[in-house]
Backbone atoms as SQL, in Angstrom:
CREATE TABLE atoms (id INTEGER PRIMARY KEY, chain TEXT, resi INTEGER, resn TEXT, atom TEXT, x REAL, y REAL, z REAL);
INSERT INTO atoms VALUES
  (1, 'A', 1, 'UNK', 'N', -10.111, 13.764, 8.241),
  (2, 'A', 1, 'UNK', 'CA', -9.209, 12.700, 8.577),
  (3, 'A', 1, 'UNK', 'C', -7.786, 13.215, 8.422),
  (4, 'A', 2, 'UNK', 'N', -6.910, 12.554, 8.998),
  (5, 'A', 2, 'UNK', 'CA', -5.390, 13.441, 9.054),
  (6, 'A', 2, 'UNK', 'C', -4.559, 11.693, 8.641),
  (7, 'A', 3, 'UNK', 'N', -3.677, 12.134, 7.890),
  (8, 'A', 3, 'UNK', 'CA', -3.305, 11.465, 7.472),
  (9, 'A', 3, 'UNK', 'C', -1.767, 11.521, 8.036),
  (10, 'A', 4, 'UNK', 'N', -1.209, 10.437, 8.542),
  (11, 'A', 4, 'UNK', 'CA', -0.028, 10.186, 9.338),
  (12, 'A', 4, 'UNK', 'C', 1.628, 9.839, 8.698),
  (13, 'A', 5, 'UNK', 'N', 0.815, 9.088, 7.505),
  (14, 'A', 5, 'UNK', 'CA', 2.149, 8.088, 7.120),
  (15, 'A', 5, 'UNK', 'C', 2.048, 7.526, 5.780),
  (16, 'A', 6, 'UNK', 'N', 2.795, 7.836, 5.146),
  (17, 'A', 6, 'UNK', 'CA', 2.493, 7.149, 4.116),
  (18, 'A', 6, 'UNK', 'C', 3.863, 6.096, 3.369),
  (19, 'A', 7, 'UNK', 'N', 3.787, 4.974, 3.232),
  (20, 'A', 7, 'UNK', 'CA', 4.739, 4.289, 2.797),
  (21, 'A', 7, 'UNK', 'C', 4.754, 3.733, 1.313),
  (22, 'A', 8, 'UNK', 'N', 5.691, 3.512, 0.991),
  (23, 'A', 8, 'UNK', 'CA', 5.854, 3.328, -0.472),
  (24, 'A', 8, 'UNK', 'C', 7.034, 2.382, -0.578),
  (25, 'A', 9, 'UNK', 'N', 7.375, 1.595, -1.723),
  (26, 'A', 9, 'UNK', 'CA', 8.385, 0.601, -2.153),
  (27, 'A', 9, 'UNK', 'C', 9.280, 0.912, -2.937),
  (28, 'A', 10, 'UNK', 'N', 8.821, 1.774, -3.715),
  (29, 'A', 10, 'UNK', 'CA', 9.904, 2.116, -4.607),
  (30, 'A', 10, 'UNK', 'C', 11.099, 2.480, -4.614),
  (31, 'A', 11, 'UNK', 'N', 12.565, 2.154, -4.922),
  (32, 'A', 11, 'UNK', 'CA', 13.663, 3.361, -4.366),
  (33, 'A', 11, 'UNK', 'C', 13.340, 4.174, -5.735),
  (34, 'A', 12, 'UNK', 'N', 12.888, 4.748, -6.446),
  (35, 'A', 12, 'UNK', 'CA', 12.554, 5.972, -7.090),
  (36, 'A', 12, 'UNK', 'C', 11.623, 6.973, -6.212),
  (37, 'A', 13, 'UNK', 'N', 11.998, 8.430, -6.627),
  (38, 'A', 13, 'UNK', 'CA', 10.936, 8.994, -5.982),
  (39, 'A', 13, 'UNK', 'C', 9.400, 8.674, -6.391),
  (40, 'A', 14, 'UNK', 'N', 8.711, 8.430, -5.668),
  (41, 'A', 14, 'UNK', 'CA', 7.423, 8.241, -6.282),
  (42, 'A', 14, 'UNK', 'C', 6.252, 9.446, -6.170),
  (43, 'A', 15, 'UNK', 'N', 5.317, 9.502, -6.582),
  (44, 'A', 15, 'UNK', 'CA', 4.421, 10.845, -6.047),
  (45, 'A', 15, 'UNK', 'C', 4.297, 10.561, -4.873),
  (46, 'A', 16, 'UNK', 'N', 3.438, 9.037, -4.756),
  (47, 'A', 16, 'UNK', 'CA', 3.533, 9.554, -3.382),
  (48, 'A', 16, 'UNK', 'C', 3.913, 10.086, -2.105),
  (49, 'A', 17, 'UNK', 'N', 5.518, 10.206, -2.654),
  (50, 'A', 17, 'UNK', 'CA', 6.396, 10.730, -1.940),
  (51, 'A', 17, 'UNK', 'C', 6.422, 12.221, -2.143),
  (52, 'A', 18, 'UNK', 'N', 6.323, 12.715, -3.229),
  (53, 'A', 18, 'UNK', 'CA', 6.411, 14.076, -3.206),
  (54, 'A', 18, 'UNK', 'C', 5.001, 14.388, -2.599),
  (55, 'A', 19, 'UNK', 'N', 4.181, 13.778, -3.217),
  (56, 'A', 19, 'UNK', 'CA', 2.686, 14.096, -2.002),
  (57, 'A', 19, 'UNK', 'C', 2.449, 14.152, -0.723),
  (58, 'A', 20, 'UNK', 'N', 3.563, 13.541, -0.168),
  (59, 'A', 20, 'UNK', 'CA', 3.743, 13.606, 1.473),
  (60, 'A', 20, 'UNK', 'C', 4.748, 14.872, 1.721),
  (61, 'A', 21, 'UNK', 'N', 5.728, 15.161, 0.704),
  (62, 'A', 21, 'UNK', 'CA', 6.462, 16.506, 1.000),
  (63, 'A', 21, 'UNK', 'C', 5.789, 17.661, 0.666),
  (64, 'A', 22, 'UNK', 'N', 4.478, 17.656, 0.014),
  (65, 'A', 22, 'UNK', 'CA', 4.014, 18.713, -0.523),
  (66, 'A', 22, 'UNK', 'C', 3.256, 18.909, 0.665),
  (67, 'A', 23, 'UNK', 'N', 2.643, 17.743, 1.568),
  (68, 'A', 23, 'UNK', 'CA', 1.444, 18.202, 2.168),
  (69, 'A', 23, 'UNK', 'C', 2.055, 17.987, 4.075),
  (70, 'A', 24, 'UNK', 'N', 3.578, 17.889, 4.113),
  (71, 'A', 24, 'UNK', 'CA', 4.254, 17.651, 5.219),
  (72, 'A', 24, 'UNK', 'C', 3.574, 16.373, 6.041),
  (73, 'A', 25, 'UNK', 'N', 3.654, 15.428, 5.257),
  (74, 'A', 25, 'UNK', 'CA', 3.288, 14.184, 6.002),
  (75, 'A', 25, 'UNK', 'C', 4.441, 13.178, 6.140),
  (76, 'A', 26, 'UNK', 'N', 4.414, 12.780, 6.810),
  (77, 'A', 26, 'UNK', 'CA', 5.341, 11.378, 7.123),
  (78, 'A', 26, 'UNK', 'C', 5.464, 10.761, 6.382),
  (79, 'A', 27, 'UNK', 'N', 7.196, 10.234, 5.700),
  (80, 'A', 27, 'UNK', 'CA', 7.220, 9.010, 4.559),
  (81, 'A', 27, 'UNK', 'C', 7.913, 7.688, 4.871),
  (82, 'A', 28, 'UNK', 'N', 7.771, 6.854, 4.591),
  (83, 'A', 28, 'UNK', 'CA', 9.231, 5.631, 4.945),
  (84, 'A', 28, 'UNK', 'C', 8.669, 5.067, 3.680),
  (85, 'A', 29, 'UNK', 'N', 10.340, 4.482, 3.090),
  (86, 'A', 29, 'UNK', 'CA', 10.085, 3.546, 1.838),
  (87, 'A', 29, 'UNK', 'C', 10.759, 2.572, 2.531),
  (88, 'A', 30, 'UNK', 'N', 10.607, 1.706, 2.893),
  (89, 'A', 30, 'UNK', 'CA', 11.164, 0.256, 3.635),
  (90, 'A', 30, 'UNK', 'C', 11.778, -0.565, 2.372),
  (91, 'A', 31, 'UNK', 'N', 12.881, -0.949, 2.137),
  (92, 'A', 31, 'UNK', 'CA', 12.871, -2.015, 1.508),
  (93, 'A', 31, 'UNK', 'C', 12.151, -3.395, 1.444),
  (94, 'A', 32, 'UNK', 'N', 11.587, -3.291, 2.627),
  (95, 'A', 32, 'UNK', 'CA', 10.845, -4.594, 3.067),
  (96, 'A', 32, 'UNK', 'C', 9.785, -4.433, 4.271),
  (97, 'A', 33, 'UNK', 'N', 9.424, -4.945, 4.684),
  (98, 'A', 33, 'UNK', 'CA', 7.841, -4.716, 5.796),
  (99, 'A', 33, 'UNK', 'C', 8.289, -5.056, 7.034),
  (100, 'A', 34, 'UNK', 'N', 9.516, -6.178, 6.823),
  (101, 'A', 34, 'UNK', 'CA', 9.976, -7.061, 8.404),
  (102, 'A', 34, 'UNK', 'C', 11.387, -6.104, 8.724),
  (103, 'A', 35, 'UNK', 'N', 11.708, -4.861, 8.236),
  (104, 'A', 35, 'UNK', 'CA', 12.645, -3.989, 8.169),
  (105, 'A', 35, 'UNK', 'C', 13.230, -3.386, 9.428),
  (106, 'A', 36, 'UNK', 'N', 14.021, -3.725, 10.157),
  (107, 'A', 36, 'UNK', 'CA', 13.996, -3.292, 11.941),
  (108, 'A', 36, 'UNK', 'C', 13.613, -1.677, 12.204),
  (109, 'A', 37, 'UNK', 'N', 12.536, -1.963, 13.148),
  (110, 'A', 37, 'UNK', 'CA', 12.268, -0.907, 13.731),
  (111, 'A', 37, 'UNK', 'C', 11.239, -0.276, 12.993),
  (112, 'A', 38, 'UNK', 'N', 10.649, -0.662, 11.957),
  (113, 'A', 38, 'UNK', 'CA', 9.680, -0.139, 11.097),
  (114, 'A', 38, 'UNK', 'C', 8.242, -0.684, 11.867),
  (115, 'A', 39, 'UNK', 'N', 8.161, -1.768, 12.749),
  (116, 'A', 39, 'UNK', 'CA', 7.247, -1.838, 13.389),
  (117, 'A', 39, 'UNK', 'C', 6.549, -0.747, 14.743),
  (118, 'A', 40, 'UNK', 'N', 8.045, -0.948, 15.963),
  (119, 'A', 40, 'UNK', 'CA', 7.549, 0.065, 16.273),
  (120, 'A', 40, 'UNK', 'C', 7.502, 1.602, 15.881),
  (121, 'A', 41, 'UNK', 'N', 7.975, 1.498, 14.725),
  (122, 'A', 41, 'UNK', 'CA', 8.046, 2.926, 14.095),
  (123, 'A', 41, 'UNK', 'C', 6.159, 3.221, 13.925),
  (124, 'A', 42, 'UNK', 'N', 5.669, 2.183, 13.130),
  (125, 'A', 42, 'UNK', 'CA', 4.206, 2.347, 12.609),
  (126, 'A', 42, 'UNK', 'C', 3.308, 2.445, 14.283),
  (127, 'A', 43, 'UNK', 'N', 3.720, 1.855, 15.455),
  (128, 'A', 43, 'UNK', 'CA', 3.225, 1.521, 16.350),
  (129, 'A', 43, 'UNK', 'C', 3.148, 3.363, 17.153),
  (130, 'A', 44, 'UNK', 'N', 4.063, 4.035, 16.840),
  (131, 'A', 44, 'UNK', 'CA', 4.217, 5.270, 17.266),
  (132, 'A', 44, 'UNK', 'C', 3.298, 6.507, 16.926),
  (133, 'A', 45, 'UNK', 'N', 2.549, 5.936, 15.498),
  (134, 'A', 45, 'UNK', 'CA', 2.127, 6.867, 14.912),
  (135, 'A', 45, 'UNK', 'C', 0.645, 6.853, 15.335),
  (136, 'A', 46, 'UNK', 'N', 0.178, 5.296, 16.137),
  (137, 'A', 46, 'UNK', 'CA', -1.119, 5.529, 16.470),
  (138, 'A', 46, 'UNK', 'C', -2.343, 5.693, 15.521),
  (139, 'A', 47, 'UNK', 'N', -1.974, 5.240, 13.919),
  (140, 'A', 47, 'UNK', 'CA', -3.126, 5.687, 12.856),
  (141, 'A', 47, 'UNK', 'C', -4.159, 4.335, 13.256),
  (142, 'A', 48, 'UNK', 'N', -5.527, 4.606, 12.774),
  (143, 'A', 48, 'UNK', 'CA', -6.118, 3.687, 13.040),
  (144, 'A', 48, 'UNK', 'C', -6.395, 2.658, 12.217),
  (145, 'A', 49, 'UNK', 'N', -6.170, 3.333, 11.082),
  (146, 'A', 49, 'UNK', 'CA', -6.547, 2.238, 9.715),
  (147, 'A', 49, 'UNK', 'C', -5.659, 2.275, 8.423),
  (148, 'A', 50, 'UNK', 'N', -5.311, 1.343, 8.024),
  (149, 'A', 50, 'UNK', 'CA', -3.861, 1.282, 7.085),
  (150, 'A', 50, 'UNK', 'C', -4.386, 0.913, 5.715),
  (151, 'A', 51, 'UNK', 'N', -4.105, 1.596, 5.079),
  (152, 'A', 51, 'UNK', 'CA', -4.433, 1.636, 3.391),
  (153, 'A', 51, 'UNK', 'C', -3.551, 1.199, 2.719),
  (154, 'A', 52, 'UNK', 'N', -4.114, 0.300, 1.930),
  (155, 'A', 52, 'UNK', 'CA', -2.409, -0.691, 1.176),
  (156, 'A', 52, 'UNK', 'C', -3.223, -0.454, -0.483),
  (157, 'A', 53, 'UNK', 'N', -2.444, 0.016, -1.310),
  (158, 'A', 53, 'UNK', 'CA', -2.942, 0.242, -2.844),
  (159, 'A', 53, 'UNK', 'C', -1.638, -0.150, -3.713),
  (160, 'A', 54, 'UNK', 'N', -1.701, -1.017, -4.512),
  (161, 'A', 54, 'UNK', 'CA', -0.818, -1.154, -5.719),
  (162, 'A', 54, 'UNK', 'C', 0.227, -1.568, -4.868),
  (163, 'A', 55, 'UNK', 'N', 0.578, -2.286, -3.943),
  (164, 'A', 55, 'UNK', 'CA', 1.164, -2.840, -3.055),
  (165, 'A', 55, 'UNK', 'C', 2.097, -4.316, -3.499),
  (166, 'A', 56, 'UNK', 'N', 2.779, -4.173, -3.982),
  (167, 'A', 56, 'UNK', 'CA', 3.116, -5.969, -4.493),
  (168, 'A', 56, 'UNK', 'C', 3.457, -6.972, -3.748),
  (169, 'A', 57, 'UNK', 'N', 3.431, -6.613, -2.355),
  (170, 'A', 57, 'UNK', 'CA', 3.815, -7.973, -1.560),
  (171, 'A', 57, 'UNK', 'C', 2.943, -7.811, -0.301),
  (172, 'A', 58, 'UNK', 'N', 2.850, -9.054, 0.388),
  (173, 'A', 58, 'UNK', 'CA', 2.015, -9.758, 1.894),
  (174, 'A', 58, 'UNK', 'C', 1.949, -8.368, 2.746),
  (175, 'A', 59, 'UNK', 'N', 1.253, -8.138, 3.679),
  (176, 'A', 59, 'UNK', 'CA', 1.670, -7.061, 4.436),
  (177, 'A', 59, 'UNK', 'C', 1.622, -8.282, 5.918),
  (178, 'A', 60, 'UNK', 'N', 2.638, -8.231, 6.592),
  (179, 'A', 60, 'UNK', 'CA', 2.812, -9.068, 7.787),
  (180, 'A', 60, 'UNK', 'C', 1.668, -9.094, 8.801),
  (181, 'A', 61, 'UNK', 'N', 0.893, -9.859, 9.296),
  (182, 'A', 61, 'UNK', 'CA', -0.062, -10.074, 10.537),
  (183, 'A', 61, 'UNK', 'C', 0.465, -9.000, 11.386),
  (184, 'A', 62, 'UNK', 'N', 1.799, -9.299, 12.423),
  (185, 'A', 62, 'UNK', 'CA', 2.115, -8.245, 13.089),
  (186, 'A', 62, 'UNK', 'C', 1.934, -6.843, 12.802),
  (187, 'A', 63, 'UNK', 'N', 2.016, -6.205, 11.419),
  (188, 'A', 63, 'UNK', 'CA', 1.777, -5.065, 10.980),
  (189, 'A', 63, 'UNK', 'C', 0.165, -4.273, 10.830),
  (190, 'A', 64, 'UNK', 'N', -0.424, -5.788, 10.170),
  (191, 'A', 64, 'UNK', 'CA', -1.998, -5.565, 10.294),
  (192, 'A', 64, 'UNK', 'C', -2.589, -5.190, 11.757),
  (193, 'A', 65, 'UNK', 'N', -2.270, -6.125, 12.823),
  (194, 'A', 65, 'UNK', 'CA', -2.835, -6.015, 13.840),
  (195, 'A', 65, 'UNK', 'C', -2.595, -4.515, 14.506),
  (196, 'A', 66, 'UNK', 'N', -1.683, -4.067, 14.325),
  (197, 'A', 66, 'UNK', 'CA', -1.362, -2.394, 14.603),
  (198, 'A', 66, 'UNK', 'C', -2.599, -1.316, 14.446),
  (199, 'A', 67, 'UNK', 'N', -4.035, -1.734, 13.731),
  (200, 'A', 67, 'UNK', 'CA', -4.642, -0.887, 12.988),
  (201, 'A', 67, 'UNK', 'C', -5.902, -1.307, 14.103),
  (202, 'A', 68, 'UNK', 'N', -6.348, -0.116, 15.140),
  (203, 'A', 68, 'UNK', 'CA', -7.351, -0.166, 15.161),
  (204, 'A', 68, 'UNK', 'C', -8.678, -0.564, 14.482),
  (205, 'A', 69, 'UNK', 'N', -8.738, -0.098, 13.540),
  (206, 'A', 69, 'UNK', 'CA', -10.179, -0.004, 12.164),
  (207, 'A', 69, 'UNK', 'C', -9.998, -1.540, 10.971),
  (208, 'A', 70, 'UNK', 'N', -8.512, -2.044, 11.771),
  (209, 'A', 70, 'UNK', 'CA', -7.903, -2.578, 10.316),
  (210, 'A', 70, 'UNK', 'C', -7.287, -2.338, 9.282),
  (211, 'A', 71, 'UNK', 'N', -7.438, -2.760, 8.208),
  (212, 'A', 71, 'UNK', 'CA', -6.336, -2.613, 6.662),
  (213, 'A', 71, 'UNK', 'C', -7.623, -2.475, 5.398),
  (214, 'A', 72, 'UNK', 'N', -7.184, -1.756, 4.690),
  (215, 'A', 72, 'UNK', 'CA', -7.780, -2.128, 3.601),
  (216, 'A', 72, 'UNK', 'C', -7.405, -2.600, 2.181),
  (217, 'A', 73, 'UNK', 'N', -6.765, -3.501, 1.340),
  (218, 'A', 73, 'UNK', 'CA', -5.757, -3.292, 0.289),
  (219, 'A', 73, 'UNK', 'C', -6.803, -3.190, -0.803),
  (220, 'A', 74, 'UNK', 'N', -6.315, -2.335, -1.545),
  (221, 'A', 74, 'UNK', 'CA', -7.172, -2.327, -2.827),
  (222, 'A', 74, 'UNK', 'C', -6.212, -2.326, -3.810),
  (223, 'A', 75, 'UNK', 'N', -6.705, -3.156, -4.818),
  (224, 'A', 75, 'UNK', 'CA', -6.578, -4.092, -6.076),
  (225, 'A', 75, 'UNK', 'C', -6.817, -3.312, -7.545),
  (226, 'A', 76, 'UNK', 'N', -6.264, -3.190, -8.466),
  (227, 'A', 76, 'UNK', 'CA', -7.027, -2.174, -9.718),
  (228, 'A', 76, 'UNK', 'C', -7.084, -3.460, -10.309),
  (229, 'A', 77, 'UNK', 'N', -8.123, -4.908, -10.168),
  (230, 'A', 77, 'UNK', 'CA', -8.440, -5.742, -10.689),
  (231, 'A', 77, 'UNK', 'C', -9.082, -6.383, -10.107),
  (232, 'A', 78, 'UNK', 'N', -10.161, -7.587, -11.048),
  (233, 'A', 78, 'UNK', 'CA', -10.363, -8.807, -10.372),
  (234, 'A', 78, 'UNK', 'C', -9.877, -9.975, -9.745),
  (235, 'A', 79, 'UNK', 'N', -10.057, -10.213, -8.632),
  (236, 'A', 79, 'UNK', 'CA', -9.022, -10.802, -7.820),
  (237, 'A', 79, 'UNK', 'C', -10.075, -12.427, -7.811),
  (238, 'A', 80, 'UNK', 'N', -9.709, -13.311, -8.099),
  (239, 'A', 80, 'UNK', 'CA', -8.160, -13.669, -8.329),
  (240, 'A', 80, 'UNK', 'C', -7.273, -14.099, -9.588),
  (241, 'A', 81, 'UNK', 'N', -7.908, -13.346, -10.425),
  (242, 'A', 81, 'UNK', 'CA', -7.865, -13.884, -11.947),
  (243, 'A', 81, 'UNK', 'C', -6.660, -12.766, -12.180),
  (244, 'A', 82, 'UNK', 'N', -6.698, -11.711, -11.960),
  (245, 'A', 82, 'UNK', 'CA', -5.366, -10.904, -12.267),
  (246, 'A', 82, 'UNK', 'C', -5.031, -10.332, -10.700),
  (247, 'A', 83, 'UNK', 'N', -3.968, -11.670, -10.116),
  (248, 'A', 83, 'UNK', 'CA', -3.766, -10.894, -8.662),
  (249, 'A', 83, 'UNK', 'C', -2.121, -10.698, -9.383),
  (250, 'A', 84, 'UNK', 'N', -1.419, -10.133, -8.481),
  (251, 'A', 84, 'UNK', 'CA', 0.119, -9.697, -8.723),
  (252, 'A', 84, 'UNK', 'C', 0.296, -8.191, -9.308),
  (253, 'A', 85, 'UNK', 'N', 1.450, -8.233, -9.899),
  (254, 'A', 85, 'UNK', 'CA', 2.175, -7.229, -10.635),
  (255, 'A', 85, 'UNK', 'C', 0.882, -6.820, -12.141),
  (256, 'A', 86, 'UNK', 'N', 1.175, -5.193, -12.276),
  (257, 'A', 86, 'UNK', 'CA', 0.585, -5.363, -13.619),
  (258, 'A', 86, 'UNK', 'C', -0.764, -5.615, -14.079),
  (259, 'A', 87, 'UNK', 'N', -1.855, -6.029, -12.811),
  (260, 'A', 87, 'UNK', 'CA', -3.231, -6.056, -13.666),
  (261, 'A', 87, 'UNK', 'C', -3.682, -5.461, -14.816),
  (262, 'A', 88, 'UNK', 'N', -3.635, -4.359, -15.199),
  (263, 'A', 88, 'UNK', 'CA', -4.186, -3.531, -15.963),
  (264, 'A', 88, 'UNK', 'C', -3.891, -3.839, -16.868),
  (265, 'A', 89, 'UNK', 'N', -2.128, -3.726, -17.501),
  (266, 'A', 89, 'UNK', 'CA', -1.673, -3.886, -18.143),
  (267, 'A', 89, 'UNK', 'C', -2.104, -5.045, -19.361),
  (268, 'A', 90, 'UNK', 'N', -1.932, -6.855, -17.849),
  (269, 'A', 90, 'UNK', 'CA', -2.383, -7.787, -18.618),
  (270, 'A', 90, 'UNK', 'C', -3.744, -8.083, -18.660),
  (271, 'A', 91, 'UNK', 'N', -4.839, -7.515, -18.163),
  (272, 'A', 91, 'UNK', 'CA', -6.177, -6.968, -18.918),
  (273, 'A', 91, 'UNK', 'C', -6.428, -6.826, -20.066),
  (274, 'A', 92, 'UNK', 'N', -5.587, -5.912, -20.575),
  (275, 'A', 92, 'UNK', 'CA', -5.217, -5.216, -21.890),
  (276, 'A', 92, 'UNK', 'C', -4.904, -6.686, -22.778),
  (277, 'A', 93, 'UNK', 'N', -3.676, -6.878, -22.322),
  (278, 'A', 93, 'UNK', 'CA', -2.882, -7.900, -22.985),
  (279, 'A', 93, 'UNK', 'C', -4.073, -9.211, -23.434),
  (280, 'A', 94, 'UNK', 'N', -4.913, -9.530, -22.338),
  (281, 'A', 94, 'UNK', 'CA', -5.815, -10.603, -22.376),
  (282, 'A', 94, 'UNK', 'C', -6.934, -10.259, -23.337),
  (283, 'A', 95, 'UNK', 'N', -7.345, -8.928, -23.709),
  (284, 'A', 95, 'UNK', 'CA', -8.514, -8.664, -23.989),
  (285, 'A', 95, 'UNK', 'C', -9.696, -8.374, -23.512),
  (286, 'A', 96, 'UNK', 'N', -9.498, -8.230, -21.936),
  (287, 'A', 96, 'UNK', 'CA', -10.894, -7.796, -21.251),
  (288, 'A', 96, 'UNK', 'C', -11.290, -6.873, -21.555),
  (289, 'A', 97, 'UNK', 'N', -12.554, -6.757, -21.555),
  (290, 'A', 97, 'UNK', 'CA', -13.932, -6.135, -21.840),
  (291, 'A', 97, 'UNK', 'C', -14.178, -5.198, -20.841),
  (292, 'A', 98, 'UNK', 'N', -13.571, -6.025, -19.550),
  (293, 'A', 98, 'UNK', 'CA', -13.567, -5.321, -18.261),
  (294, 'A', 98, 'UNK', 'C', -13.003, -5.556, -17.199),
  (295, 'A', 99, 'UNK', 'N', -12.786, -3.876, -16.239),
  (296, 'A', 99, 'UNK', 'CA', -11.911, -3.988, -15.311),
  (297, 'A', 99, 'UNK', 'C', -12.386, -3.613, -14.329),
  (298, 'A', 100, 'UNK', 'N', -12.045, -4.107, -12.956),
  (299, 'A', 100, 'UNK', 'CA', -12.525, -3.786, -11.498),
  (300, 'A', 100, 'UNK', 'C', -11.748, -3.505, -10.618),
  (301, 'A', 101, 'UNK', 'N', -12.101, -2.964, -9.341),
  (302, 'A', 101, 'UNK', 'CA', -11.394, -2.364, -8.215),
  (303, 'A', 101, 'UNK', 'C', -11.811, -3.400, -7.302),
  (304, 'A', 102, 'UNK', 'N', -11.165, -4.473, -6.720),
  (305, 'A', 102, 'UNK', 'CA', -11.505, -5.057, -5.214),
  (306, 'A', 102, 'UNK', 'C', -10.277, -4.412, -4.082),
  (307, 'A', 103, 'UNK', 'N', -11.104, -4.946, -3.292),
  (308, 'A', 103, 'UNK', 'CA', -10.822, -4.480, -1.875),
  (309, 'A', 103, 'UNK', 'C', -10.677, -5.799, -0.533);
């Protein structure tokens, strides 16, 4: 699989950013998703399926529909008991016993 694009939120560098300079892949950190020109920017790249991880906000319909295969977002929690910022963290904080990956 070849990997096209990878986007991120952070204005810090993030790995995943150096992971895209290490492996010469495509980066954009958008401040936002509805960001001009970031649509047909994603529309250019032709990927078929969009991977959203640790993601903290909506990803727009218009953006989803771009994906041949679809989207997938994955969660480092049970959803919907720890959705947002921080699952893990307040896991911890709560006392769970246990933690999950949804999708």
């Amino acid at each position: 699989m070849k990997i096209s694009l990878l986007v991120e939120e952070k204005i810090t560098k993030p790995p995943v950013k150096i992971f895209a300079e290490e492996n010469n892949i495509d980066f954009r950190q958008p401040t936002n998703l509805k960001e001009e020109g970031l649509l047909n920017f994603l529309k250019s790249k032709q990927a078929d399926l969009l991977l959203v991880f640790a993601y903290g906000h909506l990803v727009p319909e218009e953006i989803l529909n771009i994906f041949k295969m679809g989207a997938l977002n994955i969660h480092t929690s049970l959803l919907p008991k720890l959705r947002g910022a921080a699952p893990i963290q307040r896991a911890i904080i709560n006392g769970d016993k246990k933690l999950a990956l949804a999708s």
